[in-house]
C-alpha positions in Angstrom: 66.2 73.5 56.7 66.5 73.6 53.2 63.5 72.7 50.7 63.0 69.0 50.1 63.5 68.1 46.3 61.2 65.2 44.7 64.1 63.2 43.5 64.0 61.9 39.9 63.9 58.5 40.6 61.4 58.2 43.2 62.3 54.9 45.8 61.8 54.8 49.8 65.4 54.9 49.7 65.9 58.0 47.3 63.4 59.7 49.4 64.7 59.5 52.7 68.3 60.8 51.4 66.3 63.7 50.0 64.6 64.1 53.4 67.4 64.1 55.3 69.2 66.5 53.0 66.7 69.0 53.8 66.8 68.4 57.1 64.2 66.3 58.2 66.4 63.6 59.2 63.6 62.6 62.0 61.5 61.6 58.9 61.4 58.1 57.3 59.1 56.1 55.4 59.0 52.6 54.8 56.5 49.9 53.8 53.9 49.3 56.0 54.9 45.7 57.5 51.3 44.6 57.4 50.7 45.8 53.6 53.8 45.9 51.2 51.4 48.0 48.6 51.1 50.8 51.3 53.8 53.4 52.8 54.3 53.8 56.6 55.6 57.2 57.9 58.0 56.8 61.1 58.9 60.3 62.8 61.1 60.8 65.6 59.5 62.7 68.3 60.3 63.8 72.3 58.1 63.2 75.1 58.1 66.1 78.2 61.5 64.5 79.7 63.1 64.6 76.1 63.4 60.7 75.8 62.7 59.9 72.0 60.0 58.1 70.7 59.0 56.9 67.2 55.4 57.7 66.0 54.4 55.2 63.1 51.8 56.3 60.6 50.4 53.7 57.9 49.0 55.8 55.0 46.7 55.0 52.4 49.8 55.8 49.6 51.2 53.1 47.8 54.2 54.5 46.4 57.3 57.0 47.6 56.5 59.2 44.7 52.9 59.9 45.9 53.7 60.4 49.5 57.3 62.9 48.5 54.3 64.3 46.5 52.3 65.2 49.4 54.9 66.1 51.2 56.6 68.7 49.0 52.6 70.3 48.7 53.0 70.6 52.5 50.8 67.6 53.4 52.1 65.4 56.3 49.5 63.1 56.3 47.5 60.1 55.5 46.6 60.3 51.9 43.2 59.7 52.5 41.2 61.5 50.3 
């Protein structure tokens, strides 16, 4: 994997390009469907037989920039402070 890169412009859209250019293409946010001012992490994972799953995270972040923020300091979750 290569090092994800904050993009300049800083949209749900530009972010997930960046994440799957370095490599975490099992990574996407969106908006939360039940709060449009919050983010909502998706990740692909495998249960023990290797069928995939999705695991859905709502965060307390209300941007893209603030959760590629957290993300390029290593943090993978919440944003609760």
């Amino acid at each position: 994997m290569t090092s994800f890169i904050i993009p300049a412009r800083c949209t749900i859209k530009s972010v997930n390009a960046a994440l799957k250019v370095a490599g975490y293409g099992d990574i996407e946010i969106i908006y939360d469907v039940y709060n449009y001012h919050r983010i909502t992490v998706e990740h692909r994972c495998y249960d023990q037989f290797d069928q995939p799953y999705i695991s859905s995270q709502r965060t307390r972040l209300a941007s893209a920039r603030a959760w590629a923020e957290r993300f390029a300091d290593g943090r993978f979750d919440s944003g609760e402070q």
